[in-house]
LUMFITI-748144 format. One record per residue (C-alpha): residue in one letter; x, y, z; residue number from 1. Coordinates in nm, 3 decimals, always signed. Example, Ala and Ser with C-alpha at 12.3 -4.5 7.8 and 13.67 -1.06 7.14 Angstrom:
BEGIN
  aa     east    north       up    i
   A   +1.230   -0.450   +0.780    1
   S   +1.367   -0.106   +0.714    2
This chain:
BEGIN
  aa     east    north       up    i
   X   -1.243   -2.076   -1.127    1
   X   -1.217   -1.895   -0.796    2
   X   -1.468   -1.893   -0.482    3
   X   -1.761   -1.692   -0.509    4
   X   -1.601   -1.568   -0.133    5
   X   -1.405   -1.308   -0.069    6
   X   -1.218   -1.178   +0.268    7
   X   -1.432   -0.867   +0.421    8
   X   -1.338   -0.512   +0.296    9
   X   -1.026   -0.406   +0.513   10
   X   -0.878   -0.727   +0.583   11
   X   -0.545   -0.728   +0.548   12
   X   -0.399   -1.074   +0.413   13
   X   -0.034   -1.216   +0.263   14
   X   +0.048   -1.491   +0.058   15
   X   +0.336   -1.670   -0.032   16
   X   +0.620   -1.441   -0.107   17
   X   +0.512   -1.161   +0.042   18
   X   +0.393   -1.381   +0.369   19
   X   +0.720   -1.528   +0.357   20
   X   +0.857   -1.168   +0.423   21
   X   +0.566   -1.115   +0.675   22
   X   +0.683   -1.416   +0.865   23
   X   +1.074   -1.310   +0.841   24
   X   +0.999   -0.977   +0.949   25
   X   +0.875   -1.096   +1.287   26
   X   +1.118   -1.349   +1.358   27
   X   +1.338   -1.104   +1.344   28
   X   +1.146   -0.925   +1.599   29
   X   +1.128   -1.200   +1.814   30
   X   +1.530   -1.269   +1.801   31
   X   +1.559   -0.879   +1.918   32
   X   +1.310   -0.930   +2.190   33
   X   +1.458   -1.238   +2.297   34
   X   +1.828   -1.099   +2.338   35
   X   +1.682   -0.860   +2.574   36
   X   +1.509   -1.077   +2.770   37
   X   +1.129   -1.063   +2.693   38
   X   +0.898   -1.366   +2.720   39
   X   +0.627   -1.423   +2.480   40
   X   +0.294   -1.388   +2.514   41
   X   -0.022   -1.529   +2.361   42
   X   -0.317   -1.334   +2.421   43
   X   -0.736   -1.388   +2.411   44
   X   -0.838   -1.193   +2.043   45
   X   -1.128   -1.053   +2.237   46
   X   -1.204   -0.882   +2.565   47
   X   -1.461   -0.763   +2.830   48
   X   -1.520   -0.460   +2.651   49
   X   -1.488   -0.250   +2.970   50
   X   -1.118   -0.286   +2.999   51
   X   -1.055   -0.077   +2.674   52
   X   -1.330   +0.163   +2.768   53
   X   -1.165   +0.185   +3.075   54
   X   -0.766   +0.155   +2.989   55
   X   -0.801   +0.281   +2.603   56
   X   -1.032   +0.575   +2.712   57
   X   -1.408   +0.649   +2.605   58
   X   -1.270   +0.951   +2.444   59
   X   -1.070   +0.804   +2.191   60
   X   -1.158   +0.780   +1.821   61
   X   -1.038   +0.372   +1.886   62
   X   -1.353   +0.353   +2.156   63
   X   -1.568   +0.572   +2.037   64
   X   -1.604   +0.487   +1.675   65
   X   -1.360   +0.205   +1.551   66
   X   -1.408   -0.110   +1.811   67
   X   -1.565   -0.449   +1.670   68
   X   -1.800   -0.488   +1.996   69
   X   -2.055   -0.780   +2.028   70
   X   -2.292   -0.946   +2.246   71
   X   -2.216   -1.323   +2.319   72
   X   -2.470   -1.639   +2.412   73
   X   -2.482   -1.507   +2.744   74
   X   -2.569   -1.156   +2.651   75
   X   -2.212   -1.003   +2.787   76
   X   -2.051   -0.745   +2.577   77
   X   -1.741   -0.815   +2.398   78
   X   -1.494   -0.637   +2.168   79
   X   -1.188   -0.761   +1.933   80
   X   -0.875   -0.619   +2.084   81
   X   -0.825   -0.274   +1.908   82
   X   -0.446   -0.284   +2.055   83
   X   -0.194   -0.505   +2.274   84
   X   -0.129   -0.329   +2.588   85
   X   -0.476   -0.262   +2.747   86
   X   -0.474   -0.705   +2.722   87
   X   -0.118   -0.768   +2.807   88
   X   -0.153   -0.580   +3.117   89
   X   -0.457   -0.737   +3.211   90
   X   -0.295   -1.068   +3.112   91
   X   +0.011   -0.990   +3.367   92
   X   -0.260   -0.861   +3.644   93
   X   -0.444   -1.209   +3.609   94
   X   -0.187   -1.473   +3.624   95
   X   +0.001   -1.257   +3.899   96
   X   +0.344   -1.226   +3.678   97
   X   +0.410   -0.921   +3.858   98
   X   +0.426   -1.131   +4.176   99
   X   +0.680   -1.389   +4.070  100
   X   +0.991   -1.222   +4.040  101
   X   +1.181   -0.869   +3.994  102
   X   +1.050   -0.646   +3.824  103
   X   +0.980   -0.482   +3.546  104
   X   +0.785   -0.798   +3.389  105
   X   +0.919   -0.815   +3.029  106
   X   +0.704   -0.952   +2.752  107
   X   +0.614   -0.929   +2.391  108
   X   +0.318   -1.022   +2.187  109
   X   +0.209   -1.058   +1.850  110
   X   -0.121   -1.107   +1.611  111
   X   -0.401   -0.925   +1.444  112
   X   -0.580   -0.633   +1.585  113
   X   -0.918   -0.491   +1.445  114
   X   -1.055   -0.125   +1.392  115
   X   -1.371   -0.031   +1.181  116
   X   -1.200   +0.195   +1.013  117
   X   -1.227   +0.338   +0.670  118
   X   -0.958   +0.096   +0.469  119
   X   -0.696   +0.293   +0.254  120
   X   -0.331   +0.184   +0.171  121
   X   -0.154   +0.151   +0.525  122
   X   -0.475   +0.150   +0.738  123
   X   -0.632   -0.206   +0.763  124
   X   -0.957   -0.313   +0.973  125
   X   -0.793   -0.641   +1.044  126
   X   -0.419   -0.545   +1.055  127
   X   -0.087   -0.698   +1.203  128
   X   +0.114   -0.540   +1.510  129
   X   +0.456   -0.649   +1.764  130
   X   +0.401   -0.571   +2.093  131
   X   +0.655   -0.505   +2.334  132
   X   +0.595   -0.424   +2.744  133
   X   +0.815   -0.388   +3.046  134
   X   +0.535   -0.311   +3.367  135
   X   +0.714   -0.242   +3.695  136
   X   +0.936   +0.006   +3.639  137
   X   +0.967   +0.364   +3.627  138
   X   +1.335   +0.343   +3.551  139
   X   +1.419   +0.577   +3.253  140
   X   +1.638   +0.324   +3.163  141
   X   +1.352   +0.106   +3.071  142
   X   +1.218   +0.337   +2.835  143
   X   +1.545   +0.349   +2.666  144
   X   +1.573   +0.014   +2.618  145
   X   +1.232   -0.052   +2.437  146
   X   +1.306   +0.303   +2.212  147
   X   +1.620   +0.084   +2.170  148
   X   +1.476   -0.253   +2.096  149
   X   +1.252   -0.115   +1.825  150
   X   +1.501   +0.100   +1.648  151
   X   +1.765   -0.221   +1.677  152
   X   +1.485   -0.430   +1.473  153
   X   +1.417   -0.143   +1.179  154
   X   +1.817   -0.142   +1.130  155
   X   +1.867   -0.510   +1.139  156
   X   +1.544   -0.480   +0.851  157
   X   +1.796   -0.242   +0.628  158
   X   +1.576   +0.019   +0.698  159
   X   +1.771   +0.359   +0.673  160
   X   +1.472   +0.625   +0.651  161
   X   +1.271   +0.591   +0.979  162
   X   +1.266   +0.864   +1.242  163
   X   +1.216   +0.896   +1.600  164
   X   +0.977   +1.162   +1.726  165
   X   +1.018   +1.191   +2.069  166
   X   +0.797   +1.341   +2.342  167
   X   +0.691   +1.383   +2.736  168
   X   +0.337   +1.394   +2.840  169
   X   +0.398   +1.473   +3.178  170
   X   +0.219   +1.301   +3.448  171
   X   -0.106   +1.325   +3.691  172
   X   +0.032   +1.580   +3.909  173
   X   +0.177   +1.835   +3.659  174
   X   -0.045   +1.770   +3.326  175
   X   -0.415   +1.956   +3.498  176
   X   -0.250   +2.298   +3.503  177
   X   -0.157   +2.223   +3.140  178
   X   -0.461   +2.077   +3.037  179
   X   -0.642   +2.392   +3.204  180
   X   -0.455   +2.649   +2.986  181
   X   -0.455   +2.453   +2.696  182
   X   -0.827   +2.398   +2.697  183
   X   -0.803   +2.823   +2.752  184
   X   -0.629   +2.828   +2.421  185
   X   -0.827   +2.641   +2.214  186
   X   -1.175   +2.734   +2.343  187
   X   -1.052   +3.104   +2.160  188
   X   -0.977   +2.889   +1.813  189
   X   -1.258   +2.854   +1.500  190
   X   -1.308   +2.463   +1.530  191
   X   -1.598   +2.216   +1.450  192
   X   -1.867   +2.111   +1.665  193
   X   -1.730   +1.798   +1.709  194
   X   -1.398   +1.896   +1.793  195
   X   -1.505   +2.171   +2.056  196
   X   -1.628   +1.872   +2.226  197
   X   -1.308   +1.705   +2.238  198
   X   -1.168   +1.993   +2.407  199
   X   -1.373   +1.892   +2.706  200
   X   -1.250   +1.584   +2.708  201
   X   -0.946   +1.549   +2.626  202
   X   -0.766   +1.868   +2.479  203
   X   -0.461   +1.706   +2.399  204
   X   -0.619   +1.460   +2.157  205
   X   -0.712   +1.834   +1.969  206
   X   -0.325   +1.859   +1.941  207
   X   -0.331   +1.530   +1.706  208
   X   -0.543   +1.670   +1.444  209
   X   -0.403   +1.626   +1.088  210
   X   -0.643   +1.873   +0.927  211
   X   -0.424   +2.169   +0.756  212
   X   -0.671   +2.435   +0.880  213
   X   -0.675   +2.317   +1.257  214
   X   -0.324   +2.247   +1.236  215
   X   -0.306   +2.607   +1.098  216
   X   -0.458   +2.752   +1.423  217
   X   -0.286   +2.533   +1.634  218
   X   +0.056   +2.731   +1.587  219
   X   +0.057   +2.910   +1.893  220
   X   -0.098   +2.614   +2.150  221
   X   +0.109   +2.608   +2.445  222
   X   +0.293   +2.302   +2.495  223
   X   +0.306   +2.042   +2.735  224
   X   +0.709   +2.010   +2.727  225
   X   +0.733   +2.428   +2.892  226
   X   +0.454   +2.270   +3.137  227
   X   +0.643   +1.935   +3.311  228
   X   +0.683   +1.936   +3.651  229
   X   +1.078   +1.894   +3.791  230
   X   +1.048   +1.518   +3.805  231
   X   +0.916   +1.471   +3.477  232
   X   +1.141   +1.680   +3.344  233
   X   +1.420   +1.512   +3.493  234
   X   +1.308   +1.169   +3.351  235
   X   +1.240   +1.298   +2.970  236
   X   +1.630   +1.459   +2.971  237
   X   +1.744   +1.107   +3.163  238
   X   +1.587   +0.882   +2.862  239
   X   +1.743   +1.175   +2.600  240
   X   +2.071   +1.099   +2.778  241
   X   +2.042   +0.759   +2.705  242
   X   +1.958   +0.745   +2.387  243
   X   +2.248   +0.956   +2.308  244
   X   +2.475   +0.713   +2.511  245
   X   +2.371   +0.439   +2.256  246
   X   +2.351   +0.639   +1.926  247
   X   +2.064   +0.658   +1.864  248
   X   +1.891   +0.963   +1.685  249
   X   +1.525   +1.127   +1.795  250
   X   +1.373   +1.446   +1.676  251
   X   +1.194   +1.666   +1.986  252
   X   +0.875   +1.665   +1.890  253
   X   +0.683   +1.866   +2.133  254
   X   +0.304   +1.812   +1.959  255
   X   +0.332   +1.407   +1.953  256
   X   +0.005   +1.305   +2.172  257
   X   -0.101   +0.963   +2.025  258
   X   -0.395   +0.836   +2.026  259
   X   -0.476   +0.703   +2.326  260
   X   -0.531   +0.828   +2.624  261
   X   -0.317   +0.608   +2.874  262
   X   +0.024   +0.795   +2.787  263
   X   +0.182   +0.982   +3.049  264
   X   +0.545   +1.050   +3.007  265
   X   +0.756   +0.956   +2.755  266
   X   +0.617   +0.903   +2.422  267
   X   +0.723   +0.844   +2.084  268
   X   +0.653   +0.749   +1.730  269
   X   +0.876   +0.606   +1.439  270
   X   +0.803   +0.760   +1.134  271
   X   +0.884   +0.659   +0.749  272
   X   +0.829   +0.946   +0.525  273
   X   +0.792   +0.749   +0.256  274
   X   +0.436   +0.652   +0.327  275
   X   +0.235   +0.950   +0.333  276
   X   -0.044   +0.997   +0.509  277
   X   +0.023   +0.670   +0.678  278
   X   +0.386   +0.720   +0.804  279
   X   +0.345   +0.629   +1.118  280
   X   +0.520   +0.251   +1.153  281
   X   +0.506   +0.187   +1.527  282
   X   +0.520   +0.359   +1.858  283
   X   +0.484   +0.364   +2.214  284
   X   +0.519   +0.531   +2.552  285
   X   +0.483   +0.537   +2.934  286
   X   +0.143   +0.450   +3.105  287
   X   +0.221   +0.459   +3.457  288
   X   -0.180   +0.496   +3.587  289
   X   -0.314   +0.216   +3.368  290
   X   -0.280   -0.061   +3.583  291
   X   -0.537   +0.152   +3.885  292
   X   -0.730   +0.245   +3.550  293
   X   -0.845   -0.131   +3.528  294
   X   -0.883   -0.224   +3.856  295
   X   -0.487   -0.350   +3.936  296
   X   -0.213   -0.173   +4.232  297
   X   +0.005   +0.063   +4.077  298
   X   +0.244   -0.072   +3.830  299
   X   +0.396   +0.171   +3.607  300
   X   +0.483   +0.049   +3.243  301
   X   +0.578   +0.146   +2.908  302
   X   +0.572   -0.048   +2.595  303
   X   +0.527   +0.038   +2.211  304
   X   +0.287   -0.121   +1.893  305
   X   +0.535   -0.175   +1.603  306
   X   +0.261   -0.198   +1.292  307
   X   +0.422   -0.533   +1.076  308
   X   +0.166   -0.420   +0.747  309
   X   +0.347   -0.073   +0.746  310
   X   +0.653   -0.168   +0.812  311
   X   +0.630   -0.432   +0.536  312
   X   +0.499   -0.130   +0.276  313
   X   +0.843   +0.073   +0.422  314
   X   +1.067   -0.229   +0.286  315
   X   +0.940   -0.227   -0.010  316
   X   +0.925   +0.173   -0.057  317
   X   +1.289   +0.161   +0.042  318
   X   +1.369   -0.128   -0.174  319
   X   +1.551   -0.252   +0.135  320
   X   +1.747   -0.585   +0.083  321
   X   +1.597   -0.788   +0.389  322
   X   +1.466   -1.088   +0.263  323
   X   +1.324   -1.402   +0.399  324
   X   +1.468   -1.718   +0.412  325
   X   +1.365   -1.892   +0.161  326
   X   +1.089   -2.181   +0.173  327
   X   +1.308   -2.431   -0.089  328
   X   +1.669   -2.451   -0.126  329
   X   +1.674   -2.745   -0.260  330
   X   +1.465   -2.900   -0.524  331
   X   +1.438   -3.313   -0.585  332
   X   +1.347   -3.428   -0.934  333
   X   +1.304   -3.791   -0.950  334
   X   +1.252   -3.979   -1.282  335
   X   +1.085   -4.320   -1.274  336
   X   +0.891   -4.489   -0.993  337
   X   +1.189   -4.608   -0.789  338
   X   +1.342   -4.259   -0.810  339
   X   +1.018   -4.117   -0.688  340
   X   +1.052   -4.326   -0.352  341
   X   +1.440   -4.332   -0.269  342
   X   +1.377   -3.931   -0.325  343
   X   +1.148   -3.921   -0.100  344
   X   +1.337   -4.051   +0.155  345
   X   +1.605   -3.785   +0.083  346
   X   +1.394   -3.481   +0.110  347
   X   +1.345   -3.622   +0.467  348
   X   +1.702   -3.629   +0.522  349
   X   +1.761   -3.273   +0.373  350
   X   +1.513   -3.163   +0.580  351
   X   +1.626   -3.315   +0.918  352
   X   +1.918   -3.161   +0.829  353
   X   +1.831   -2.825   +0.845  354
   X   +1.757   -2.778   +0.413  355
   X   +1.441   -2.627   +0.319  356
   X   +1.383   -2.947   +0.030  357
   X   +1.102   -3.013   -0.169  358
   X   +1.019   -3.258   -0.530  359
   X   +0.835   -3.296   -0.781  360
   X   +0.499   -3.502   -0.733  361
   X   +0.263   -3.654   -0.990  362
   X   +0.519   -3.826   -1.217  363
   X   +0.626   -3.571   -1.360  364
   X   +0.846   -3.582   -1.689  365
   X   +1.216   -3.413   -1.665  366
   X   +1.094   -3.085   -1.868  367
   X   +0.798   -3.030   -1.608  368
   X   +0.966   -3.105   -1.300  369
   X   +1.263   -2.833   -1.354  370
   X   +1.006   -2.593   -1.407  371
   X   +0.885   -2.649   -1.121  372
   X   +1.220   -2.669   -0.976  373
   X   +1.303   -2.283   -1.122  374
   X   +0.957   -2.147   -0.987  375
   X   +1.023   -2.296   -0.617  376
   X   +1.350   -2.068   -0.623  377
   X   +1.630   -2.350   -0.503  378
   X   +1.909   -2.235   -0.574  379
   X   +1.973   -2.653   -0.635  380
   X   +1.797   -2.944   -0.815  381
   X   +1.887   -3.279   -0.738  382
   X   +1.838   -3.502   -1.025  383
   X   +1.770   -3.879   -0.993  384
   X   +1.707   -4.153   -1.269  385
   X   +1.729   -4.480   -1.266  386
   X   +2.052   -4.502   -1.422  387
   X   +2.199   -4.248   -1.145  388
   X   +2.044   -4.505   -0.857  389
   X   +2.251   -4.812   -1.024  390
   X   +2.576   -4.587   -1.047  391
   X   +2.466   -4.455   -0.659  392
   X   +2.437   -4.080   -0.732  393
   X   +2.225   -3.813   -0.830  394
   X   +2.301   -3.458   -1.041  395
   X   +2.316   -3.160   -0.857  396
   X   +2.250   -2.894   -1.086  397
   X   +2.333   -2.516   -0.951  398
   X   +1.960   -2.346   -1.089  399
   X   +2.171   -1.961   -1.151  400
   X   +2.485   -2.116   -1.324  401
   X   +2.358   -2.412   -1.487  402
   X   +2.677   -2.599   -1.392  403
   X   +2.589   -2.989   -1.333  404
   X   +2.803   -3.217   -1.138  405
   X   +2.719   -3.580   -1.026  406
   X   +2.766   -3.668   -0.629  407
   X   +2.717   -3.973   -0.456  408
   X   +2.409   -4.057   -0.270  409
   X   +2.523   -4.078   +0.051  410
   X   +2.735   -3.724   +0.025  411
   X   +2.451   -3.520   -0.069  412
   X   +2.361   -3.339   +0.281  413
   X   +2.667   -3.300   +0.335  414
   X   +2.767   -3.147   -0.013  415
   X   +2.459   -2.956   -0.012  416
   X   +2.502   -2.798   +0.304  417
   X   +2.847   -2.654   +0.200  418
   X   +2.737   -2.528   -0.146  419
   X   +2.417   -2.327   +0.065  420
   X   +2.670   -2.199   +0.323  421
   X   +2.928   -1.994   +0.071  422
């Protein structure tokens, strides 16, 4: 009988295997992050809710519709973090990590982010995202390398179909002309009420509309890339240079906005067509007035959200062959009470040794305890009776070939451990 409970609509949750893959998935991450240097992060689930007013942007669909905001004990308003790098920032700010060494600060984060939004495969009120950040910098080099250290973790996934839509913002000093004419433009255009408004406040948010009749009228908007000023321009073809240098592939993709409003710069989305609606699997940019936005010096940055629920829904609409390791490799069945105990011992060792192990518990008779065995997928049982313990051995039975063989007790790590390494 199950519990009369259930998670709220929208959360997203795994279980055992597809957790498993969850888990393996971001590892993975974490080895890619690590080779290039990031340190890890953990961050507070909820903040102030003034710093994403403030660094996410009141104008935003994230702010102004789909934040989890509260009132604590003490009456101060508080929201679940919507997104990574309005926090991280503020995490670097507060403990002064900008101040303790060369820059840019490098660090990477992980965990559950919430949106009220409307659930629908892909798009999760409590959902799962990797997030990467280099603050300090405005090196275009920098940029390349987290483009770089995103696309290095899809491939090392198996993932063959993703693209990179790439993009340049601009920044404070060349984006109000733009902003000017393309407000011009689409004050002329048959829109919504609610969308006119937008054009007030942020016109390039207008440019992110998925609806086939705005997108329609939106063929002729000017665009932001004829706009940049000299240095921006320089800096867009610098990171499109290096890219190029290291192979790796990006679509111009002069409409990409995002949807937030810190982005200045270079910005960029991966993209899986496989998903629909949802193919959107990650991205990132430049936010080089965020820090001043919140109250901090100037500190440029740039840093991406890599969504793990989306990119788990990619493996699996590839079929891609990535799998995690898996939680048993070997399987104990012991048969009798003294096999019971001198097996437990050995899981211990197979463990300390680096073998995901587990056994049979609860007596169970030989018939039971290889099912169990076949449903933990080992690819090896180790079989002990009471008979093997006199002779000092126990069976090791291959699970796939159903070859047997009988090894001595003090030779199975060692034997196992080869067999698991061919």
């Amino acid at each position: 009988m199950s519990s009369s409970f259930q998670a709220p609509k929208g959360v997203s949750e795994y279980v055992p295997p597809r957790a498993d893959l969850l888990y393996a998935v971001r590892e993975a991450f974490a080895e890619q992050a690590r080779l290039a240097g990031y340190g890890y992060l953990e961050l507070a689930v909820f903040e102030d809710t003034n710093l994403f007013r403030r660094g996410v942007g009141e104008s935003t669909d994230v702010v102004s519709k789909e934040m989890y905001t509260f009132e604590d004990r003490g009456g101060r308003s508080l929201t679940l973090r919507p997104e990574f790098t309005a926090s991280v920032l503020r995490c670097v700010l507060e403990h002064g990590l900008h101040k303790q060494g060369a820059l840019p600060v490098k660090v990477w984060t992980t965990g559950a982010a919430f949106r009220a939004e409307r659930p629908q495969q892909g798009r999760y009120r409590q959902f799962y995202q990797l997030d990467l950040e280099a603050i300090g910098s405005e090196d275009p080099r920098v940029d390349a390398e987290t483009i770089a250290i995103a696309a290095n973790w899809y491939r090392s996934l198996g993932l063959t179909r993703v693209r990179l839509l790439l993009n340049s913002l601009g920044c404070r000093e060349c984006r109000p002309a733009y902003r000017a004419r393309l407000q011009e433009f689409l004050r002329g255009l048959d829109l919504d009420e609610a969308t006119r408004a937008r054009i007030e406040i942020n016109p390039l948010r207008v440019l992110d509309d998925k609806r086939p009749q705005v997108r329609e009228q939106l063929a002729g908007a000017p665009l932001m890339a004829d706009h940049l000023c000299a240095a921006c321009k320089a800096h867009h073809d610098a990171v499109r240079e290096l890219l190029a240098d290291l192979g790796i592939e990006w679509e111009d993709t002069p409409t990409l906005v995002r949807g937030l409003d810190y982005y200045t710069r270079t910005t960029y989305e991966f993209d899986h067509p496989l998903l629909g609606a949802q193919s959107g699997i990650g991205g990132g940019g430049r936010y080089d007035g965020l820090s001043e936005d919140i109250g901090g010096p100037p500190l440029p940055g740039i840093g991406f959200g890599l969504g793990l629920d989306r990119t788990i829904l990619a493996l699996e609409a590839e079929g891609a062959e990535f799998a995690a390791r898996p939680r048993c490799e070997a399987f104990g069945v012991p048969l009798g009470d003294a096999a019971e105990r001198r097996m437990f011992g050995l899981v211990a060792e197979l463990r300390r040794s680096g073998i995901a192990a587990d056994a049979a518990f609860g007596g169970k008779r030989l018939k039971g305890a290889m099912k169990d065995a076949d449903r933990s997928g080992a690819r090896y049982a180790v079989i002990l009776g009471e008979r093997d313990i006199a002779d000092g051995v126990a069976q090791v039975k291959d699970l796939a070939a159903g070859e047997q063989t009988a090894v001595p007790l003090a030779d199975i790590v060692t034997t196992l451990k080869e067999r698991l390494e061919k």
